[in-house]
C-alpha positions in Angstrom: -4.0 -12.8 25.6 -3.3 -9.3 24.5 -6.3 -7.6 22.0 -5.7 -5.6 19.1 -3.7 -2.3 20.3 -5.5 1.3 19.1 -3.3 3.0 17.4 -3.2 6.6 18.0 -1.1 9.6 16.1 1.0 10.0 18.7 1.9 6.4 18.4 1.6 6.1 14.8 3.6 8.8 14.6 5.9 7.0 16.5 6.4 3.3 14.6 6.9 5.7 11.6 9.7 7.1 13.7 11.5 4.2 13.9 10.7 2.0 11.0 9.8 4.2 7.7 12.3 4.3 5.2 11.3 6.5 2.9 13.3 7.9 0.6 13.8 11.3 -1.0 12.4 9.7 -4.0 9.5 8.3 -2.6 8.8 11.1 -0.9 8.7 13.1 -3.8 6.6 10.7 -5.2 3.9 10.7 -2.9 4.2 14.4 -2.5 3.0 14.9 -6.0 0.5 12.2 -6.3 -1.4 14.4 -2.7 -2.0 17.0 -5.5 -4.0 15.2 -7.7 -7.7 14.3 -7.2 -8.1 11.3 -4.7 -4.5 11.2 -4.6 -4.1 10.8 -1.0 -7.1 8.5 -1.0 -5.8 6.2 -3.9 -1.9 6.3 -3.1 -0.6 3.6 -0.5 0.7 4.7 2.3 4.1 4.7 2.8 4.3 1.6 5.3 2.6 -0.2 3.2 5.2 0.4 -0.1 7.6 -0.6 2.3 5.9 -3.8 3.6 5.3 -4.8 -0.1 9.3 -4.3 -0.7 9.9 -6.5 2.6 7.6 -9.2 1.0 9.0 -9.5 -2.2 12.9 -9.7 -0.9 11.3 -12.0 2.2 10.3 -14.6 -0.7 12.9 -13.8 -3.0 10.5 -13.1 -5.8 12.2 -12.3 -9.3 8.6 -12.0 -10.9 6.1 -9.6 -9.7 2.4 -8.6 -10.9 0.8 -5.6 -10.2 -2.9 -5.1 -11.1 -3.6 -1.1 -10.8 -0.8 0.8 -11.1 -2.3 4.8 -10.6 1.0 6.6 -10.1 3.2 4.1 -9.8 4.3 4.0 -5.4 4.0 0.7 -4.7 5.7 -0.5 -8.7 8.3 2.0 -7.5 9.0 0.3 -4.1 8.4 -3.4 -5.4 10.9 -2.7 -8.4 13.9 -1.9 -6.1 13.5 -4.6 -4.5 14.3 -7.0 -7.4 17.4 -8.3 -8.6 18.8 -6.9 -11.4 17.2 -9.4 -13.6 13.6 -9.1 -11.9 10.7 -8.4 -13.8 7.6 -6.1 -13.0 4.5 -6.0 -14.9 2.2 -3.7 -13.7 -1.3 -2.6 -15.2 -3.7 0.2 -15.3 -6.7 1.2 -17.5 -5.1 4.3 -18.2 -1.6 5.6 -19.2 -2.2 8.9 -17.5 -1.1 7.8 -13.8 1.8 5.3 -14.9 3.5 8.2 -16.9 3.6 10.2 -13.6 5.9 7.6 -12.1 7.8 6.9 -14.8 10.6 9.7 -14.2 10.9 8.1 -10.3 11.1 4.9 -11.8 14.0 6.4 -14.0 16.0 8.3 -11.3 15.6 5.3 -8.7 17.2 3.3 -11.6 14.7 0.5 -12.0 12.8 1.8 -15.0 14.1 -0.9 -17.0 12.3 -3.8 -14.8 9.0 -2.4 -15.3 6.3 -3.0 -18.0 3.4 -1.2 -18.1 0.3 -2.4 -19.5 -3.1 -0.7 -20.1 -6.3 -1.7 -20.8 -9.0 -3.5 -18.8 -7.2 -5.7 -16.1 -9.2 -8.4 -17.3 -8.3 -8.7 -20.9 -4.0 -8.3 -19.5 -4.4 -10.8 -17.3 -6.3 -13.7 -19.3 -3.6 -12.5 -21.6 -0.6 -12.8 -19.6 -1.9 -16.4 -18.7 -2.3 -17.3 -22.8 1.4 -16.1 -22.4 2.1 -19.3 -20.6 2.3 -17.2 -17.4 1.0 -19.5 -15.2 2.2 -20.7 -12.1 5.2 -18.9 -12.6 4.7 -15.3 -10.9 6.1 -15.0 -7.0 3.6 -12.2 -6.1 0.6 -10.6 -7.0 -0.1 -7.1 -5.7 -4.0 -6.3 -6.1 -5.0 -2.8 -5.6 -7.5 -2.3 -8.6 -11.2 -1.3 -8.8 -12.9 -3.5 -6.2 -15.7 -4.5 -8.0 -13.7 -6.8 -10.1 -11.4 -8.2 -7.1 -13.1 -12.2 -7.1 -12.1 -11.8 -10.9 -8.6 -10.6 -10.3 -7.8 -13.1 -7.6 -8.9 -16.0 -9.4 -6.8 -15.2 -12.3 -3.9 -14.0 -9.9 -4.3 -17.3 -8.4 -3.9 -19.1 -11.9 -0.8 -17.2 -12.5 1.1 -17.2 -8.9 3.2 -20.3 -8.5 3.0 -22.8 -5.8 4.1 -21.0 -2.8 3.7 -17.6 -4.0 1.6 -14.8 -2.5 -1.0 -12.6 -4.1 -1.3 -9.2 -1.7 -4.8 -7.5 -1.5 -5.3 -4.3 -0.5 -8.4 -2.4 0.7 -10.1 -5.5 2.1 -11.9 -3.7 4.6 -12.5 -0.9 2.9 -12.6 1.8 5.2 -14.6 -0.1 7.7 -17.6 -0.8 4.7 -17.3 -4.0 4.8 -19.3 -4.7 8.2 -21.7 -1.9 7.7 -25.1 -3.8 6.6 -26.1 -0.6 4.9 -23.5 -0.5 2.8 -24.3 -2.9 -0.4 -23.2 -1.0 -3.5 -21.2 -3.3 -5.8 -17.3 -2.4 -4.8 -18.3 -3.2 -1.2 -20.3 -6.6 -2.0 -17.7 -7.8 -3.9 -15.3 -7.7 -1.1 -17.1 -9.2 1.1 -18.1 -12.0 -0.9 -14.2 -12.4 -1.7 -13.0 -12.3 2.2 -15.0 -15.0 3.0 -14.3 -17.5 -0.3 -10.9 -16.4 0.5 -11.3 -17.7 3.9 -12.9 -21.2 2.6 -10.3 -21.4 0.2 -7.9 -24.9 1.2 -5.9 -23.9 -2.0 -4.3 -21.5 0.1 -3.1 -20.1 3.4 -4.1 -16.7 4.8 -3.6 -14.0 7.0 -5.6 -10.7 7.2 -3.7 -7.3 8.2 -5.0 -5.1 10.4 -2.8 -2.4 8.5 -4.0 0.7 6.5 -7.6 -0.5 5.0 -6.9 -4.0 5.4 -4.2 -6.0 3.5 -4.8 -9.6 3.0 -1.6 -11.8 2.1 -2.6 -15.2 0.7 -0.1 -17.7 -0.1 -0.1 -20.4 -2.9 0.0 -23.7 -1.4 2.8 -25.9 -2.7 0.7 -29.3 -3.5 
């Protein structure tokens, strides 16, 4: 049986080639958010926005949650995706990196399925579930400060409907995560989360060995 492949950047280079879609929008997008402090850092990359588009047409999703929003790629990609009709909520503690992607959102036509909230994550989630929200979201896209993740899942969880998927990202955390001198609090909290993830029976999963690790957990349907 065949172990994981390296990838290179010639071969990288290469699967971008002949997969990446990205758009003059998108491009743009990402262009400007490079410029910003931790930009490049923070920002998905591109194959990811596009795998998170995949995933919400793959399930069909008309309902999509979004908890850390910074400037906005991956609401941008998600959003097109959606019917007409679809609904995005995505949240951030600030309004400062949402109103950079606003304009894309505009010019790529979708501004009107997106709501932004800001504020703690916490506080719009516990509220979007007093909303009646629950069990009624088709994906959850978590890509938030990581110290908080086991809270955000759990309430992600709550609010993703039977046979939804919730989407983590950075659950390796550039490599951290299996580096014993590594405890600070963003790092412990993902571990602890991988492996309650893992023991979980409410749900089925299957960690990526993409970007820094994307974990896609799916609802099950009781």
């Amino acid at each position: 049986m065949a172990d994981q492949t390296g990838f290179s950047p010639e071969l990288l280079s290469y699967v971008r080639e002949v997969s990446l879609r990205e758009d003059e929008i998108l491009r743009e997008l990402r262009d400007e958010t490079v410029a910003y402090p931790m930009g490049k850092v923070m920002q998905v990359m591109p194959e990811e926005g596009q795998l998170l588009a995949f995933l919400v047409g793959l399930i069909g999703a008309r309902s999509v949650l979004e908890v850390g929003t910074f400037t906005g790629y991956s609401t941008l990609c998600m959003a097109r995706a959606l019917p007409a009709d679809g609904r995005l909520v995505t949240c951030d503690i600030t309004d400062r990196w949402p109103a950079i992607g606003a304009p894309y959102w505009k010019r790529a036509g979708v501004a009107d399925r997106i709501e932004v909230r800001v504020g703690d994550a916490r506080t719009t989630l516990a509220g979007l579930i007093a909303e009646g929200g629950g069990n009624r979201t088709d994906l959850v896209f978590i890509d938030a400060d990581k110290a908080n993740y086991p809270s955000y899942y759990e309430d992600a969880l709550a609010l993703v409907r039977p046979g939804g998927l919730i989407v983590l990202d950075n659950t390796v955390f550039f490599g951290r995560v299996v580096d014993p001198a590594a405890q600070d609090p963003d790092t412990a909290a993902l571990r602890e989360l991988n492996s309650r993830i893992r023991a979980d029976d409410r749900v089925d999963l299957a960690m990526l060995t993409m970007a820094d690790g994307i974990s896609l957990v799916r609802k099950k349907v009781s």
